[in-house]
mmCIF file of the N, C-alpha and C atoms, coordinates in Angstrom:
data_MODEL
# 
_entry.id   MODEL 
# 
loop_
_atom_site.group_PDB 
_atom_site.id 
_atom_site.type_symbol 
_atom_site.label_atom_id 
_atom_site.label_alt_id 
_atom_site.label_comp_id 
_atom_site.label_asym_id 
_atom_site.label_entity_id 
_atom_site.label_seq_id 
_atom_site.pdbx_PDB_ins_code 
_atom_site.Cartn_x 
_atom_site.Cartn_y 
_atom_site.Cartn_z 
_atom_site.occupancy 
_atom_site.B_iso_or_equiv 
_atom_site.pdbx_formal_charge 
_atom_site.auth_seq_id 
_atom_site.auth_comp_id 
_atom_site.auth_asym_id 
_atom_site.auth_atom_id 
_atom_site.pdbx_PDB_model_num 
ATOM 1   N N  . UNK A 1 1  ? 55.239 0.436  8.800  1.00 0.00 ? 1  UNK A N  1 
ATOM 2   C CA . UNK A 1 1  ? 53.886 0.244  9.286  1.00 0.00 ? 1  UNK A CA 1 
ATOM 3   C C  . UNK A 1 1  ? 53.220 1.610  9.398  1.00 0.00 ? 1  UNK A C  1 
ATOM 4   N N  . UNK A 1 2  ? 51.809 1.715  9.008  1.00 0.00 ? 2  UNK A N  1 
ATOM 5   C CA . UNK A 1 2  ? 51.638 2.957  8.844  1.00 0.00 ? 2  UNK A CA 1 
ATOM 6   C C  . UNK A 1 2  ? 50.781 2.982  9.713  1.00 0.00 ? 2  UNK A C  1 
ATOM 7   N N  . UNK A 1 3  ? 50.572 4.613  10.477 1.00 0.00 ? 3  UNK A N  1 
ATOM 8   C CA . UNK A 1 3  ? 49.923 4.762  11.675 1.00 0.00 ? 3  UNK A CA 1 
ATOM 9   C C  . UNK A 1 3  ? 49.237 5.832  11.466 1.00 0.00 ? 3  UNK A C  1 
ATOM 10  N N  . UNK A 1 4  ? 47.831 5.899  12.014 1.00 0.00 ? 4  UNK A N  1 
ATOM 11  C CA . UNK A 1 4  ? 47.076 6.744  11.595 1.00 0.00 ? 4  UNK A CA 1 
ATOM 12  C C  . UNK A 1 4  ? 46.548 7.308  13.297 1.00 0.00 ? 4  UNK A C  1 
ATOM 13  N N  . UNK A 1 5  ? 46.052 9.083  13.063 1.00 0.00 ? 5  UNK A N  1 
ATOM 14  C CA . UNK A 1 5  ? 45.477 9.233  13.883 1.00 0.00 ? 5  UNK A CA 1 
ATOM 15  C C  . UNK A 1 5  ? 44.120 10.393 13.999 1.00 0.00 ? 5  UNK A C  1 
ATOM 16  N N  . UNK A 1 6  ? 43.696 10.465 14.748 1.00 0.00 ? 6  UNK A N  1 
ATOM 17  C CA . UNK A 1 6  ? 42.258 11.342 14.944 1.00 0.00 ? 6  UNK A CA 1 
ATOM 18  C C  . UNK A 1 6  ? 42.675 12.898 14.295 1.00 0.00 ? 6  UNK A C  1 
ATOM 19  N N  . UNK A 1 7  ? 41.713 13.765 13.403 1.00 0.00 ? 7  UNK A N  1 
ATOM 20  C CA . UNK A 1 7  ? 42.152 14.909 13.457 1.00 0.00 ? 7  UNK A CA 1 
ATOM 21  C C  . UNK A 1 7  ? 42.179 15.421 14.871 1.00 0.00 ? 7  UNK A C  1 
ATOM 22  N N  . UNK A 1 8  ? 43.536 16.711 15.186 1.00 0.00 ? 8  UNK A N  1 
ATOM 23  C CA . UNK A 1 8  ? 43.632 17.330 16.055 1.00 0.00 ? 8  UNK A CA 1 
ATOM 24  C C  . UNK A 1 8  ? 42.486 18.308 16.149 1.00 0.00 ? 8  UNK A C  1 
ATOM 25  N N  . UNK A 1 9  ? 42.076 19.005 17.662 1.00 0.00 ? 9  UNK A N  1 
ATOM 26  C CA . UNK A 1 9  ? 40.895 19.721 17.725 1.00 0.00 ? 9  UNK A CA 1 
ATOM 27  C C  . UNK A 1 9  ? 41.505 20.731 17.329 1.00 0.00 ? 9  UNK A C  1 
ATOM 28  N N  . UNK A 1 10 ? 40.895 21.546 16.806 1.00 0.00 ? 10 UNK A N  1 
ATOM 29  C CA . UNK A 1 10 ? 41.099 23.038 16.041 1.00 0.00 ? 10 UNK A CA 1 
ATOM 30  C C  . UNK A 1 10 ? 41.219 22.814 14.766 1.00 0.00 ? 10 UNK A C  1 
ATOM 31  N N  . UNK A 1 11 ? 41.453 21.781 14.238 1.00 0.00 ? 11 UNK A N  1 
ATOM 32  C CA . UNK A 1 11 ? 42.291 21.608 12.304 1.00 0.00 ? 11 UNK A CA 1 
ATOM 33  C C  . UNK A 1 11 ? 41.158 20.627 11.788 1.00 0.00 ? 11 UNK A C  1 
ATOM 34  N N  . UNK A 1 12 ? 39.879 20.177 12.281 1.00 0.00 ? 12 UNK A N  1 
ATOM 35  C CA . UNK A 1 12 ? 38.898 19.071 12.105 1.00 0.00 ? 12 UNK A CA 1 
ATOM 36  C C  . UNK A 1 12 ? 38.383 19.950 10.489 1.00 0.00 ? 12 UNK A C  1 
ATOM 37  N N  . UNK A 1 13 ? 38.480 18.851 9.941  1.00 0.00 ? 13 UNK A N  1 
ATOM 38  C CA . UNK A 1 13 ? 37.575 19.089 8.303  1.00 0.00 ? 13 UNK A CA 1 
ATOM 39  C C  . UNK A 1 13 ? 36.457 19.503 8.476  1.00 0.00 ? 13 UNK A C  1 
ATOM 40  N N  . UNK A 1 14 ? 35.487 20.348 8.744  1.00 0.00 ? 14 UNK A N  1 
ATOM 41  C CA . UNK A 1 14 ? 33.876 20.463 8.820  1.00 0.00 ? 14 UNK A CA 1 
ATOM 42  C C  . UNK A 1 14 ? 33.378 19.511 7.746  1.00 0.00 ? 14 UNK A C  1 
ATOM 43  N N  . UNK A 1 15 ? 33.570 19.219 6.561  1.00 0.00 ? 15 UNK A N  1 
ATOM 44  C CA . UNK A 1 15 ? 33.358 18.334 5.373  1.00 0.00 ? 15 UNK A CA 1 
ATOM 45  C C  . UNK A 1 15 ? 33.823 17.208 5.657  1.00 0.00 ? 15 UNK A C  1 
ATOM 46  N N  . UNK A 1 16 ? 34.110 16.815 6.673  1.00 0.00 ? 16 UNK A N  1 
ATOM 47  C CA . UNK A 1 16 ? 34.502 15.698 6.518  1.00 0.00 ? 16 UNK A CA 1 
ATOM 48  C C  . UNK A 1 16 ? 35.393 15.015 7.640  1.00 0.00 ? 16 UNK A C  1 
ATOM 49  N N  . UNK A 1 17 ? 34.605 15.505 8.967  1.00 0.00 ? 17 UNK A N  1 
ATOM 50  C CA . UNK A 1 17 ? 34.700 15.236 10.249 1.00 0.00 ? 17 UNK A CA 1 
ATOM 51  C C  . UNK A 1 17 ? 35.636 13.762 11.176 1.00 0.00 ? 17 UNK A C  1 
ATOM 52  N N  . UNK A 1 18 ? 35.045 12.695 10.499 1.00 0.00 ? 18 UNK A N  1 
ATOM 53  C CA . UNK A 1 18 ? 35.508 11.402 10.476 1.00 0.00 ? 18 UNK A CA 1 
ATOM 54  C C  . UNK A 1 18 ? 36.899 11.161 9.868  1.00 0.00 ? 18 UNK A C  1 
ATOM 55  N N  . UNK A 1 19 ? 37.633 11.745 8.820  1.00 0.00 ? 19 UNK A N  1 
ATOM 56  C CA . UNK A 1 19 ? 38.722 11.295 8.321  1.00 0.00 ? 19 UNK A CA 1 
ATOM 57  C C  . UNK A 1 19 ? 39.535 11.711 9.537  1.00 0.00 ? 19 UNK A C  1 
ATOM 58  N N  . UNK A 1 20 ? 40.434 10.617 8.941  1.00 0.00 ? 20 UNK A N  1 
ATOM 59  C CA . UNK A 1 20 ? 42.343 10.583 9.841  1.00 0.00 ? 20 UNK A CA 1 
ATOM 60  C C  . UNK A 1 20 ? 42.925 10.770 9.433  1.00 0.00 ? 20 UNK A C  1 
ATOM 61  N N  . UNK A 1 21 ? 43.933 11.304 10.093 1.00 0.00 ? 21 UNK A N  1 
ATOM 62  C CA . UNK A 1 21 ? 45.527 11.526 9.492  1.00 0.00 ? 21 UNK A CA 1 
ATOM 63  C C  . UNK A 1 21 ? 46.295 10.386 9.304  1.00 0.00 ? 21 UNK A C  1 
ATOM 64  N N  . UNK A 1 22 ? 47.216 10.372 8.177  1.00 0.00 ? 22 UNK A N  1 
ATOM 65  C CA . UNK A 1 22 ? 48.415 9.466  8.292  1.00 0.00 ? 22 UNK A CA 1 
ATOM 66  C C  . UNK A 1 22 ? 49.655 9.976  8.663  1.00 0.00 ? 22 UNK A C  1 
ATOM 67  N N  . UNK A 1 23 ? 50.220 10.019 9.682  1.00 0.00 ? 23 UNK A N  1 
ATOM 68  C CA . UNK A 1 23 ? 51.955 10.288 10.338 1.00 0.00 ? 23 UNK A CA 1 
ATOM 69  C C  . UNK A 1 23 ? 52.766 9.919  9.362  1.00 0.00 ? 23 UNK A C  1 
ATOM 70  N N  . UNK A 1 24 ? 53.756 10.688 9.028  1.00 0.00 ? 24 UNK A N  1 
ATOM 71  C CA . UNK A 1 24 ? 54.814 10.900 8.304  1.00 0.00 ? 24 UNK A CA 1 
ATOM 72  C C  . UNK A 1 24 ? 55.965 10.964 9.060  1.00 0.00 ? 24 UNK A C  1 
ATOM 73  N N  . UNK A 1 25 ? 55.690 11.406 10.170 1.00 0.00 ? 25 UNK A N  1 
ATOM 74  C CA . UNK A 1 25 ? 56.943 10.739 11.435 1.00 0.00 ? 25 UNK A CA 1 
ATOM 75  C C  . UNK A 1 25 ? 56.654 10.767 12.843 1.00 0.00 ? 25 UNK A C  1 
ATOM 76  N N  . UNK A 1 26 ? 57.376 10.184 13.313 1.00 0.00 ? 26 UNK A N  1 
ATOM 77  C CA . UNK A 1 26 ? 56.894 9.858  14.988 1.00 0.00 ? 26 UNK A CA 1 
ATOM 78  C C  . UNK A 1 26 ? 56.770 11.078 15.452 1.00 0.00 ? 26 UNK A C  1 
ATOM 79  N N  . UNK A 1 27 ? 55.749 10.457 16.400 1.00 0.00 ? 27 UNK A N  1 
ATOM 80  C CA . UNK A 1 27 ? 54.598 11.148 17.581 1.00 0.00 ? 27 UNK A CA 1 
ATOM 81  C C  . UNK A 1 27 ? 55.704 11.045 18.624 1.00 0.00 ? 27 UNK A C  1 
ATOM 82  N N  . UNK A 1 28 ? 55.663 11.942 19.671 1.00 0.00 ? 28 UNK A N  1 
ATOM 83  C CA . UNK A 1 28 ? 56.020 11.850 21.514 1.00 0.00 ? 28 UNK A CA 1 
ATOM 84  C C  . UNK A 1 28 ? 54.892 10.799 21.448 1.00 0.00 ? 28 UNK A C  1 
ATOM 85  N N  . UNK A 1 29 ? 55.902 9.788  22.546 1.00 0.00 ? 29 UNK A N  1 
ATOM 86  C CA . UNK A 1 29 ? 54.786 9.195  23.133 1.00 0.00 ? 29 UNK A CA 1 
ATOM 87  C C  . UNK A 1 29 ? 54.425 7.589  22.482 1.00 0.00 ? 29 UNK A C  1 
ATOM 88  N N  . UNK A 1 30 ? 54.578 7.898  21.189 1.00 0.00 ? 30 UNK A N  1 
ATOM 89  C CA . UNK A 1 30 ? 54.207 6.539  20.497 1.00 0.00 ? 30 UNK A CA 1 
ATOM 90  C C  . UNK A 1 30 ? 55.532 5.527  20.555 1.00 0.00 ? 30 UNK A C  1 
ATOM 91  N N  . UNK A 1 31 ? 55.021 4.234  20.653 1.00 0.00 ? 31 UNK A N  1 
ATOM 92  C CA . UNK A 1 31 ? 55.661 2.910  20.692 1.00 0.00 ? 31 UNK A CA 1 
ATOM 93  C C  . UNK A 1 31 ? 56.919 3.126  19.362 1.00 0.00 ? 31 UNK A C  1 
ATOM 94  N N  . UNK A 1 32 ? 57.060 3.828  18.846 1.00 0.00 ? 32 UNK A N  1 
ATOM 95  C CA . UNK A 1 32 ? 57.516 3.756  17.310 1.00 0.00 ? 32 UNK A CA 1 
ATOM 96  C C  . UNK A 1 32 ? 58.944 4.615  17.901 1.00 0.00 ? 32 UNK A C  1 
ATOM 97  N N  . UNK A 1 33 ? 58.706 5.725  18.464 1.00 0.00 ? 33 UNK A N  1 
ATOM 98  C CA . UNK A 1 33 ? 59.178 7.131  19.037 1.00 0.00 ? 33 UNK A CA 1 
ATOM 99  C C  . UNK A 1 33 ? 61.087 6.761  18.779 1.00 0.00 ? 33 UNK A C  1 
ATOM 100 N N  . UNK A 1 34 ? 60.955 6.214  20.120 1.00 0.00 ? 34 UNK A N  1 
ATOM 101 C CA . UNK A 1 34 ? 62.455 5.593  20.688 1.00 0.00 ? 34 UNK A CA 1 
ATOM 102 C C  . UNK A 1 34 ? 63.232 5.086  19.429 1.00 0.00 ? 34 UNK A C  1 
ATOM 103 N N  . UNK A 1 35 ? 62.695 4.416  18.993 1.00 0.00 ? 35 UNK A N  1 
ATOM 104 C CA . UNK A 1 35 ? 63.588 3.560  17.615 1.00 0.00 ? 35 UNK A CA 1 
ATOM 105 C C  . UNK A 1 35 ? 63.615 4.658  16.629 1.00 0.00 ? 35 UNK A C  1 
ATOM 106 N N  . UNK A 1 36 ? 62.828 5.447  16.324 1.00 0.00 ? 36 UNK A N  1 
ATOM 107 C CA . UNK A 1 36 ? 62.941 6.486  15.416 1.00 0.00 ? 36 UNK A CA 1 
ATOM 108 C C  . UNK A 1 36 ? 64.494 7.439  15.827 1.00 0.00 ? 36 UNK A C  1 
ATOM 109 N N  . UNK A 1 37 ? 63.963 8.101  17.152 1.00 0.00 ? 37 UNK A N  1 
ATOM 110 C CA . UNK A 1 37 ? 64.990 8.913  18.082 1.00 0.00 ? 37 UNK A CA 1 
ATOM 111 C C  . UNK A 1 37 ? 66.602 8.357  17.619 1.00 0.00 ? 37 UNK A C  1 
ATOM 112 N N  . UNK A 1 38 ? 66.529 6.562  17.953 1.00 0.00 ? 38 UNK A N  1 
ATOM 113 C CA . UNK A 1 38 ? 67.909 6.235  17.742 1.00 0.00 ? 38 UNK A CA 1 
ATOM 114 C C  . UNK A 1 38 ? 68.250 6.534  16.284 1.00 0.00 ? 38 UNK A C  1 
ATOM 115 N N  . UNK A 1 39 ? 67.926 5.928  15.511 1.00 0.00 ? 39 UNK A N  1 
ATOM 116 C CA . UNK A 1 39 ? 67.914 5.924  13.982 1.00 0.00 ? 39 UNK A CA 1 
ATOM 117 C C  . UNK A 1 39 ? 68.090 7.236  13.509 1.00 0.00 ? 39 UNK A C  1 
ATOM 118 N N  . UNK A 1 40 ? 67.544 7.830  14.243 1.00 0.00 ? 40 UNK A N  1 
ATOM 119 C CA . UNK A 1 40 ? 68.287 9.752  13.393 1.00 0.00 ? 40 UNK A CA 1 
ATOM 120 C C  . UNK A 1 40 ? 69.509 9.905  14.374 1.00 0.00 ? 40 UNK A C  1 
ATOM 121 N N  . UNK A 1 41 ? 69.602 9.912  15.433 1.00 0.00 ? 41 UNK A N  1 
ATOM 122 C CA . UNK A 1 41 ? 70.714 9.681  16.266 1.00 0.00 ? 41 UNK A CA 1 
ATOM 123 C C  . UNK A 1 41 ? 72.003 9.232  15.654 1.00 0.00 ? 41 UNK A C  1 
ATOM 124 N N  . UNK A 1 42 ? 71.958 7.631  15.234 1.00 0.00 ? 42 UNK A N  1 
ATOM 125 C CA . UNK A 1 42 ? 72.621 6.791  14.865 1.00 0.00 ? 42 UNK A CA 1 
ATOM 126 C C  . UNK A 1 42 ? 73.612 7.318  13.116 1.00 0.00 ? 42 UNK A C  1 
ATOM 127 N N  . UNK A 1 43 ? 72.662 7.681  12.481 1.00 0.00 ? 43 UNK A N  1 
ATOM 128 C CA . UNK A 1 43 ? 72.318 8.412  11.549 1.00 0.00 ? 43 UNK A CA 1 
ATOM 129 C C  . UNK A 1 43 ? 73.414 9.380  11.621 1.00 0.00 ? 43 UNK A C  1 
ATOM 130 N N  . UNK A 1 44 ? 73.221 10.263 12.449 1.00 0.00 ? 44 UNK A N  1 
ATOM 131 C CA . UNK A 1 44 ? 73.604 11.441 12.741 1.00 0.00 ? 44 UNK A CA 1 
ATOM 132 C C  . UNK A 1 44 ? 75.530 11.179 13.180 1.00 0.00 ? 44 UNK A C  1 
ATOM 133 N N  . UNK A 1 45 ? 75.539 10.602 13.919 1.00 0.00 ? 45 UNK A N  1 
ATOM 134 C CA . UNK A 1 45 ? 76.901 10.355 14.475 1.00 0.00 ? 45 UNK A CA 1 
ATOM 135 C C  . UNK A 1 45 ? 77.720 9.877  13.173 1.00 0.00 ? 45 UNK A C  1 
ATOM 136 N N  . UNK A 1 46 ? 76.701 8.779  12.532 1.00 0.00 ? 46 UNK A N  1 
ATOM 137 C CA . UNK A 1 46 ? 77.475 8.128  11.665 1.00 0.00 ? 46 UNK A CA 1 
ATOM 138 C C  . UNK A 1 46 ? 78.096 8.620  10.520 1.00 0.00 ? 46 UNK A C  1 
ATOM 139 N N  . UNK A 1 47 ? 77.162 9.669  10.294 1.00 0.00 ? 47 UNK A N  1 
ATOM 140 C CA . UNK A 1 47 ? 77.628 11.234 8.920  1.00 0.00 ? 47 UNK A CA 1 
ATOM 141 C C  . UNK A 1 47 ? 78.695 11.996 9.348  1.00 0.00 ? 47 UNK A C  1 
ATOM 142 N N  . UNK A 1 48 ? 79.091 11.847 10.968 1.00 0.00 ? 48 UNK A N  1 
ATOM 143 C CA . UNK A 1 48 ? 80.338 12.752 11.848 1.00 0.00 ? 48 UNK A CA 1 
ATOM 144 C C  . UNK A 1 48 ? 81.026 11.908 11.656 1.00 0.00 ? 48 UNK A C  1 
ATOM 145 N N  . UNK A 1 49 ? 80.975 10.917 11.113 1.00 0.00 ? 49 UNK A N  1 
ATOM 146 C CA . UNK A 1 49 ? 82.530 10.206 10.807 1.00 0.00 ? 49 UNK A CA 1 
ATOM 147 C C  . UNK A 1 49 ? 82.738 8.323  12.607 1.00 0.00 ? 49 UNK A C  1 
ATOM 148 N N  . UNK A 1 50 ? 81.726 9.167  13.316 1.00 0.00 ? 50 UNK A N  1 
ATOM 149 C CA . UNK A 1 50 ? 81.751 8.015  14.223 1.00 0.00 ? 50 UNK A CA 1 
ATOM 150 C C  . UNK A 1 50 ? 81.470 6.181  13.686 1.00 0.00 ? 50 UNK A C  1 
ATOM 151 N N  . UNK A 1 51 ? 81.739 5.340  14.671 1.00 0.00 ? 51 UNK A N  1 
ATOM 152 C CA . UNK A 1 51 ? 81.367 3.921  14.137 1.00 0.00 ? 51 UNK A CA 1 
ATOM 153 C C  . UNK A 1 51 ? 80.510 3.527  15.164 1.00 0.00 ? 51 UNK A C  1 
ATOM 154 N N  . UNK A 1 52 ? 80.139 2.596  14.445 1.00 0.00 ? 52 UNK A N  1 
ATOM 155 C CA . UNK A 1 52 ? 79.096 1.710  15.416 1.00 0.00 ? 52 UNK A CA 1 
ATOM 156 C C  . UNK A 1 52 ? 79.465 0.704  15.869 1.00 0.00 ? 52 UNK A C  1 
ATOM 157 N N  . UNK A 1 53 ? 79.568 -0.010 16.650 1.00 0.00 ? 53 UNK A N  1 
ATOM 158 C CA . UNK A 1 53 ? 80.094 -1.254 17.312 1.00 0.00 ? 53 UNK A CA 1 
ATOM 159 C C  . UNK A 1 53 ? 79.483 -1.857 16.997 1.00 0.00 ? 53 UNK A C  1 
ATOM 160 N N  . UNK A 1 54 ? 80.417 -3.556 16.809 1.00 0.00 ? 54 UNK A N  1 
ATOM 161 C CA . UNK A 1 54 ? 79.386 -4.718 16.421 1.00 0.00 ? 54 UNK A CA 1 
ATOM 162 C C  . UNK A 1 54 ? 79.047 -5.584 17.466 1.00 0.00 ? 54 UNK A C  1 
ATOM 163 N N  . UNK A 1 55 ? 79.484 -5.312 18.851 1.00 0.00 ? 55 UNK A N  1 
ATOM 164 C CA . UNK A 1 55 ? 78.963 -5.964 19.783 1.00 0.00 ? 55 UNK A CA 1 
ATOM 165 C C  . UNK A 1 55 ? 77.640 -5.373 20.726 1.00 0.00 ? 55 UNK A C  1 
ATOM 166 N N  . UNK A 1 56 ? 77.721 -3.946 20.689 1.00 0.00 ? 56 UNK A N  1 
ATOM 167 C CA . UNK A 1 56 ? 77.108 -3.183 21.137 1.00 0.00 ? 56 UNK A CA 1 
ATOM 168 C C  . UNK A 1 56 ? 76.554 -1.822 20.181 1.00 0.00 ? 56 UNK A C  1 
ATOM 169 N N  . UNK A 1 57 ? 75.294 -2.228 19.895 1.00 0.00 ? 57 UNK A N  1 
ATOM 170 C CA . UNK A 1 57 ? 74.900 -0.483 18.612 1.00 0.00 ? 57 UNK A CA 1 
ATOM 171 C C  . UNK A 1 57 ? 74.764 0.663  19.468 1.00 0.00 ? 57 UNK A C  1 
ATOM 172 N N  . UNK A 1 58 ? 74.281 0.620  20.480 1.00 0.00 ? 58 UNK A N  1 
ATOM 173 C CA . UNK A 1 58 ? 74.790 2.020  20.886 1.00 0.00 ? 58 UNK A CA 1 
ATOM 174 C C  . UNK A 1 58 ? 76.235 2.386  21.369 1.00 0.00 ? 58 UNK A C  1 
ATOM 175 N N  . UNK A 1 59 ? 77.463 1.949  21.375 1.00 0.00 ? 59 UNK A N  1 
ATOM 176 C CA . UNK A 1 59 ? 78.412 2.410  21.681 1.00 0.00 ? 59 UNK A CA 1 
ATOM 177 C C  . UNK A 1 59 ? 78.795 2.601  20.286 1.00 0.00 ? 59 UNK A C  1 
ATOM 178 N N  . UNK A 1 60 ? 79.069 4.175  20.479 1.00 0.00 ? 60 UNK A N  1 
ATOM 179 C CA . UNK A 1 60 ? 80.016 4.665  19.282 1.00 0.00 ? 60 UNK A CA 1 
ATOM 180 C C  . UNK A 1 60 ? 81.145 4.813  19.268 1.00 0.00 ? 60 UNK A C  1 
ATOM 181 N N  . UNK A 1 61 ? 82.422 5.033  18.219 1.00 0.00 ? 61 UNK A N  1 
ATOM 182 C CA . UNK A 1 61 ? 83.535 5.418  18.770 1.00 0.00 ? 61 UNK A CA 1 
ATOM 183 C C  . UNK A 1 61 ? 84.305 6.409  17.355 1.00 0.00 ? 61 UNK A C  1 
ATOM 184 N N  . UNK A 1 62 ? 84.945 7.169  17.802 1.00 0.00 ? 62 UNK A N  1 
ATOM 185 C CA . UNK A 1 62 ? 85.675 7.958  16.722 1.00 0.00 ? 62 UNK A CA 1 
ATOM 186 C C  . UNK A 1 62 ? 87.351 8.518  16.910 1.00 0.00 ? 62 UNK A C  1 
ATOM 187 N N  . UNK A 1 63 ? 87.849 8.431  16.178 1.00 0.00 ? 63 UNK A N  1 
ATOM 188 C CA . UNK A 1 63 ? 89.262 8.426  16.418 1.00 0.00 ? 63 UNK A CA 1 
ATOM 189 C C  . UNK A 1 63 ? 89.970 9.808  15.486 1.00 0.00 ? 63 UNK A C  1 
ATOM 190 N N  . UNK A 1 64 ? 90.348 11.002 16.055 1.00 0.00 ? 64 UNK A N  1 
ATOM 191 C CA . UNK A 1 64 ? 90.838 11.978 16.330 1.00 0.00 ? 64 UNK A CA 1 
ATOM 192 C C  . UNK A 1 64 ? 92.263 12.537 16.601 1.00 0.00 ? 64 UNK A C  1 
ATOM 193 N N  . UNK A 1 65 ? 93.153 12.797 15.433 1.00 0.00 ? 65 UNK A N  1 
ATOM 194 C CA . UNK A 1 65 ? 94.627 13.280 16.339 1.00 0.00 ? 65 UNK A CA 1 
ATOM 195 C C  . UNK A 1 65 ? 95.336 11.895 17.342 1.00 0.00 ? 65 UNK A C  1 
ATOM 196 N N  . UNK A 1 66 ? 95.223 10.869 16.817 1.00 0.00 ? 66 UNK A N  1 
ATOM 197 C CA . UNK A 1 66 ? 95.943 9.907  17.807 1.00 0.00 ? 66 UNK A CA 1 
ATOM 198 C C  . UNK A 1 66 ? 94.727 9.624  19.068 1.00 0.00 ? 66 UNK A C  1 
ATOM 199 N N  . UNK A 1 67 ? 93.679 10.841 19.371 1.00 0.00 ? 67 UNK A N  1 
ATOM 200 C CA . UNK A 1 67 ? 92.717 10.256 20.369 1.00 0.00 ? 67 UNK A CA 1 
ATOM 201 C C  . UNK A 1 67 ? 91.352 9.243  19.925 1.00 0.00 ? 67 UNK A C  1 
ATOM 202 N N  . UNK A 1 68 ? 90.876 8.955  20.870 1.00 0.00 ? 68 UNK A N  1 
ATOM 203 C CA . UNK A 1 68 ? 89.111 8.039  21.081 1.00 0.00 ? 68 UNK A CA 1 
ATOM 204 C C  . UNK A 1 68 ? 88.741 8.860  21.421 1.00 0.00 ? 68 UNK A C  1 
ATOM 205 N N  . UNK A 1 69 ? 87.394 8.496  20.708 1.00 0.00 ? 69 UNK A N  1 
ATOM 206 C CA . UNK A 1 69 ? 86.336 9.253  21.839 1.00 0.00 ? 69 UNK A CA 1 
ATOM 207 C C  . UNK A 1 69 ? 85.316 7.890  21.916 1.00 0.00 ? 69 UNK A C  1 
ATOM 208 N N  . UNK A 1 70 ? 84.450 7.771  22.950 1.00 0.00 ? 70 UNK A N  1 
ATOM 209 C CA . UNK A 1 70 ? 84.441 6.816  23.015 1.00 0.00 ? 70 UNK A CA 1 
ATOM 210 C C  . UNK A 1 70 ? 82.498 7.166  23.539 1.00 0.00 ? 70 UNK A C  1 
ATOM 211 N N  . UNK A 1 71 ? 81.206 6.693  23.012 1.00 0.00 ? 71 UNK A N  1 
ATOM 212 C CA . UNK A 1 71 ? 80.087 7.563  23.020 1.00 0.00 ? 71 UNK A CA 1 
ATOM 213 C C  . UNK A 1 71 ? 79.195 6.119  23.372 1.00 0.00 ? 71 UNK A C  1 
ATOM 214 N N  . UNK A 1 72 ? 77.994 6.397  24.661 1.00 0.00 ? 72 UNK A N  1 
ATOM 215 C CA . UNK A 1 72 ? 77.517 5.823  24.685 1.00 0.00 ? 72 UNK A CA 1 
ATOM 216 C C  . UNK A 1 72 ? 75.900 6.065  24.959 1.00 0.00 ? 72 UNK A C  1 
ATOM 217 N N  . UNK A 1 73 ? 74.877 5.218  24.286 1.00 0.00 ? 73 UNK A N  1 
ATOM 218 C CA . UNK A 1 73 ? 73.681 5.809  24.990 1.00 0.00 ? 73 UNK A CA 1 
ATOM 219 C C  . UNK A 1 73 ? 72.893 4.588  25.332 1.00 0.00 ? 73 UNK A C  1 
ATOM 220 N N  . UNK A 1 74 ? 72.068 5.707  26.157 1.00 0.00 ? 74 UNK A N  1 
ATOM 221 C CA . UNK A 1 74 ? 71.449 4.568  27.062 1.00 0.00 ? 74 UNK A CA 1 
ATOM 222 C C  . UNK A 1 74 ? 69.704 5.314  27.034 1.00 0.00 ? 74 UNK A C  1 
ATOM 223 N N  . UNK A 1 75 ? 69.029 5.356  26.682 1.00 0.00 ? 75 UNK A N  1 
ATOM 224 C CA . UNK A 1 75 ? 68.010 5.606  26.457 1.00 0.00 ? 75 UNK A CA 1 
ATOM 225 C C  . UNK A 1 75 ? 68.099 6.797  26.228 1.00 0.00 ? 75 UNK A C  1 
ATOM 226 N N  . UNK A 1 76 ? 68.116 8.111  26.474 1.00 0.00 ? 76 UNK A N  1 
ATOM 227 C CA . UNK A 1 76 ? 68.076 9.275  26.274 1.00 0.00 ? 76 UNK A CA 1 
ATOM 228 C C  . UNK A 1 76 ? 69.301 9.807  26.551 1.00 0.00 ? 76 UNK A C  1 
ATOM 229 N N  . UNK A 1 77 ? 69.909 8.978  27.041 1.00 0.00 ? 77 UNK A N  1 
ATOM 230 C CA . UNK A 1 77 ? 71.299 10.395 27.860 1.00 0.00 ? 77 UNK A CA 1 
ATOM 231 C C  . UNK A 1 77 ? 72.680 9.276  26.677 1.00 0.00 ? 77 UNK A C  1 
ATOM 232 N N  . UNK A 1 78 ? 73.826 10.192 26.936 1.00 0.00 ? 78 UNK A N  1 
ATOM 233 C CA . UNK A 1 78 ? 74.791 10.181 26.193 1.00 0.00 ? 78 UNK A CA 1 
ATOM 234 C C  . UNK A 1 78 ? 76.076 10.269 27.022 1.00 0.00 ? 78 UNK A C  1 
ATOM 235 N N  . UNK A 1 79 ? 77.129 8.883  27.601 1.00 0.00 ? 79 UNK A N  1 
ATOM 236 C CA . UNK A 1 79 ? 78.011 9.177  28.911 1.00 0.00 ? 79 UNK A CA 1 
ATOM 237 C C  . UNK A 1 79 ? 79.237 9.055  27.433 1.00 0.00 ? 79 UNK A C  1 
# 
């Protein structure tokens, strides 16, 4: 879904005052943000070799030398 927004003050087109920007990736702040955040997150763990659970997508887990590690998030934080 594509999201558009106001030029920022200082960067305004003089020629052409009225045009908008189109976002190429999430804003702070926008409804979109969070799901983005996870998805590079998710992303990210998953290229380290971690898994994703099929009962739960944010619990990760990765297995090490005979150990777990065992990764969870909850909106921003990581126990």
């Amino acid at each position: 879904l594509p999201f558009f927004m106001a030029q920022p003050q200082g960067f305004t087109d003089p020629q052409h005052p009225d045009y908008v920007c189109l976002l190429h990736k999430s804003l702070y702040g926008l409804k979109q943000a969070p799901c983005a955040w996870f998805e590079k997150l998710s992303s990210t763990l998953l290229g380290f070799g971690f898994k994703s659970s099929h009962f739960d997508p944010s619990m990760f887990t990765a297995h090490h030398n005979g150990q777990i590690l065992i990764l969870l998030v909850y909106v921003d934080d990581m126990l």
